[in-house]
C-alpha positions in Angstrom: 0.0 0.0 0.0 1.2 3.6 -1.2 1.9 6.1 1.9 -1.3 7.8 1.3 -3.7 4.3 1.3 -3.8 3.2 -2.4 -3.9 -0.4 -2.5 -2.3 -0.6 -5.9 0.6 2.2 -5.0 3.8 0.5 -4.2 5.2 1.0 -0.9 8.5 2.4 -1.5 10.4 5.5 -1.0 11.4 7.8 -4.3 8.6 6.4 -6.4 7.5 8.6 -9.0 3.7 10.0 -7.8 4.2 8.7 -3.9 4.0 12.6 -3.0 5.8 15.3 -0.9 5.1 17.6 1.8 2.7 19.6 0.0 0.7 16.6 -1.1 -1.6 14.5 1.4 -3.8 13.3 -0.8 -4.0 9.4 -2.2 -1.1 8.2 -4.3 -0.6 8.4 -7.7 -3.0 10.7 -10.3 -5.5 12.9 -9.0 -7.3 15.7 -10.4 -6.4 17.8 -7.5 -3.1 16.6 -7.4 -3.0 18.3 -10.9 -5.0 21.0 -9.6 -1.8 21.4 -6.9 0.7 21.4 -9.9 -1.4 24.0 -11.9 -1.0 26.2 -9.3 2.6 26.0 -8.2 3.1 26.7 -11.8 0.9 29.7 -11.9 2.8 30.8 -8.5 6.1 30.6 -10.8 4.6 32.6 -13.7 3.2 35.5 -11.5 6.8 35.8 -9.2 9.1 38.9 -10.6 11.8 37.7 -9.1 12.3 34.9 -11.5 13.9 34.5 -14.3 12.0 35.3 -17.4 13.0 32.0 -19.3 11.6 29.9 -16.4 8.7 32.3 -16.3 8.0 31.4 -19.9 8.9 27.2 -19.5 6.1 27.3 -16.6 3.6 29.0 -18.6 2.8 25.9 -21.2 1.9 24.0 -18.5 -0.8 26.1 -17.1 -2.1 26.5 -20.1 -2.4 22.8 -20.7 -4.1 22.4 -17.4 -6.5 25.3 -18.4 -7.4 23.6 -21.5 -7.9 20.3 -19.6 
């Protein structure tokens, strides 16, 4: 069992999906797990302080996760 109670998860540390400190939610893909990355990537494209090239890199994504 994953560390957030999916059955079908693996129960291992470092797998892809198994979470972070900003995710308590059930392993593996979740809408609002994508919902979480949308806006971390908004957070990125709305900060002055970054680098414009990074800026721009985070953009596609949140337009991807706008369109779906």
């Amino acid at each position: 069992m994953g560390p957030n109670g999916n059955p079908d998860w693996p129960d291992t540390m470092g797998v892809p999906g198994r979470g972070g400190d900003l995710w308590t939610g059930v392993d593996g893909y979740d809408p609002a797990r994508w919902k979480l990355w949308k806006k971390g990537f908004e957070e990125v494209v709305a900060d002055d302080d970054t680098v414009e090239h990074v800026r721009r890199i985070a953009k596609v994504p949140s337009v991807t996760f706008a369109e779906g």
